[in-house]
C-alpha positions in Angstrom: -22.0 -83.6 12.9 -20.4 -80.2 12.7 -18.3 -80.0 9.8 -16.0 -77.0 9.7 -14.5 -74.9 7.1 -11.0 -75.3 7.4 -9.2 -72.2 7.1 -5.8 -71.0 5.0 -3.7 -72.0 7.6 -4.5 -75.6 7.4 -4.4 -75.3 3.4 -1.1 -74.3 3.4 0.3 -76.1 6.1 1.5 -79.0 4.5 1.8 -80.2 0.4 -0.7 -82.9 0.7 -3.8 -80.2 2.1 -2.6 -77.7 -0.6 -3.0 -80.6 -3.2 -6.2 -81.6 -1.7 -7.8 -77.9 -1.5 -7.0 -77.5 -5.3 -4.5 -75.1 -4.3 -6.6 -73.3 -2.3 -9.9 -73.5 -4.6 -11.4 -75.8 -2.0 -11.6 -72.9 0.7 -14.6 -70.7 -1.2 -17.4 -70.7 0.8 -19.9 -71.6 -1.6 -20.0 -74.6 -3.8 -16.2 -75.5 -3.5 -16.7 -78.6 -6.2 -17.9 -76.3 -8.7 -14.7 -74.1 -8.2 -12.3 -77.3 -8.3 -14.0 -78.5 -11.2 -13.8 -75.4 -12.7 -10.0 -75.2 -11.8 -9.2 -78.2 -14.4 -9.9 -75.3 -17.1 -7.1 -73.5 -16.9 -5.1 -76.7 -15.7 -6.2 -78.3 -19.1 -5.2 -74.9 -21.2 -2.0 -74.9 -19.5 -1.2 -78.9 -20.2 -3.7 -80.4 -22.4 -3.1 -79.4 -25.8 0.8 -79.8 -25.5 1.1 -83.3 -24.9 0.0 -86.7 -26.9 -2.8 -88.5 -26.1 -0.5 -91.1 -23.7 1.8 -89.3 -22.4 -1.6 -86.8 -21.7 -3.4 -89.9 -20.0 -0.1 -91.1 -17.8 -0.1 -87.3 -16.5 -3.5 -87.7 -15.3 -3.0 -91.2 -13.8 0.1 -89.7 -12.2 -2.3 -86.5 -10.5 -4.8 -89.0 -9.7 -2.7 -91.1 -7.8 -0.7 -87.9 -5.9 -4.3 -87.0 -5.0 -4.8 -90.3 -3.1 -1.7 -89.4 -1.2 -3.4 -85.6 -0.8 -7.1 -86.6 0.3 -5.9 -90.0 2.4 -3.6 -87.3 4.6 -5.7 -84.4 4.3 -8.8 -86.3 5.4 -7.4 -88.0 8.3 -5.9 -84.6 9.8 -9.4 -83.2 9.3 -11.1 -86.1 10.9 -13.5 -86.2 7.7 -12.2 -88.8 5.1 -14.3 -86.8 2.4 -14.1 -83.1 3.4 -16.3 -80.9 0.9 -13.0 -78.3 1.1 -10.8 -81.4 -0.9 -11.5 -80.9 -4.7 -8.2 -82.2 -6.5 -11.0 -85.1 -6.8 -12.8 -82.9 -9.0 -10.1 -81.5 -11.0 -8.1 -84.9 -11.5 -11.5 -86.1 -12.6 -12.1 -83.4 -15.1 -9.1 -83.0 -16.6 -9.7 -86.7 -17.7 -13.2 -85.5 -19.3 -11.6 -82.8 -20.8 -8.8 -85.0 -22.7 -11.5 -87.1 -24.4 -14.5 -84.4 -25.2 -14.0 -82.2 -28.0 -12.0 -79.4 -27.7 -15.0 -76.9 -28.4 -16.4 -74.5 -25.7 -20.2 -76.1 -25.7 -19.0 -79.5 -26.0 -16.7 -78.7 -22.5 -19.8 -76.5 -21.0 -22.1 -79.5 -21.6 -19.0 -82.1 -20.2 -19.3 -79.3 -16.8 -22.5 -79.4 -16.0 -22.7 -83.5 -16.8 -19.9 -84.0 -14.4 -21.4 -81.2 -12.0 -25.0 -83.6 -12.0 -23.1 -86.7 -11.5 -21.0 -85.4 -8.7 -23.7 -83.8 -6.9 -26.5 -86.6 -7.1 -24.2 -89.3 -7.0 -26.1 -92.1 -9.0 -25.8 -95.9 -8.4 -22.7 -97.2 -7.9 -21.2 -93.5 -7.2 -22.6 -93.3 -3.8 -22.0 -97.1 -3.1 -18.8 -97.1 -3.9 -18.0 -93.4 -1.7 -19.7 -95.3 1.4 -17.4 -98.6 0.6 -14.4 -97.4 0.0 -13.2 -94.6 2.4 -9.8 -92.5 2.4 -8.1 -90.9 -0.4 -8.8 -94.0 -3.1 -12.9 -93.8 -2.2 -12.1 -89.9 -2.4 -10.9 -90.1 -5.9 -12.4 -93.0 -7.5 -16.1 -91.9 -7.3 -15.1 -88.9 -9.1 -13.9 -91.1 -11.8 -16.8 -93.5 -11.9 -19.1 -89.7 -12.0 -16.4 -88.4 -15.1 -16.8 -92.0 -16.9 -20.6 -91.4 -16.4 -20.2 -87.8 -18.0 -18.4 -89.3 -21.0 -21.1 -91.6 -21.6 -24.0 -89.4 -21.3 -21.9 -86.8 -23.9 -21.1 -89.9 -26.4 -24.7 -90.8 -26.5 -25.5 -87.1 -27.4 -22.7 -87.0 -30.3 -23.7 -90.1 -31.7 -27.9 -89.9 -31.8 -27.8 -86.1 -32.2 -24.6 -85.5 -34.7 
């Protein structure tokens, strides 16, 4: 299957493909997961520090489930339920990390290239669970089993190492 790189058009046609694309993030030609991972950055500057931890954790609940909305429509006008050009998976995903690691640059470089490994190799259940459950919920969700992953790996290392 030839799976082609949609173009700005189709990004900013509609709200749901510009959520999807990470506001356009999605459309670099290389590594377009990297990019909306790295987009939850200055996301996280912009909202994370301002807000309490719940009302913090409802925000993210409330992005994750507008990005079922975005990938379910996106992915079904593409013909590709899990187009590599979506990312808000990434970024919803992320942000989540981001709210529970320490606020410290290595601690947040360390929680990026966790999250990056996870995404990318997709470890039992993450790539059982993409091929189950299809459309924007299997979109999302392995992200959040991959960021869950990440925050495990990262509380191992602060609690043998520090």
């Amino acid at each position: 299957m030839i799976v082609f790189r949609p173009r700005p058009a189709f990004a900013f046609s509609h709200p749901a493909h510009f959520i999807a694309f990470g506001f356009g993030v999605g459309l670099v030609p290389w590594a377009p997961g990297t990019a909306g991972t790295l987009l939850a950055f200055p996301i996280w500057w912009l909202l994370g520090p301002g807000y309490p931890p719940a009302a913090l954790f409802a925000l993210i609940a409330l992005l994750f489930v507008i990005g079922i909305w975005a990938c379910e429509l996106t992915g079904k006008r593409l013909g590709i339920p899990d187009h590599g050009a979506m990312v808000w998976d990434e970024v919803v995903a992320f942000l989540l990390v981001l709210a529970i690691v320490p606020n410290e640059w290595p601690w947040q470089a360390a929680a990026l290239a966790v999250f990056r490994f996870f995404d990318i190799v997709k470890p039992p259940p993450i790539r059982w669970l993409e091929r189950r459950y299809h459309g924007g919920f299997g979109v999302m969700f392995d992200d959040l089993i991959a960021a869950g992953f990440t925050l495990l790996v990262l509380a191992a290392v602060k609690r043998i190492v520090f």
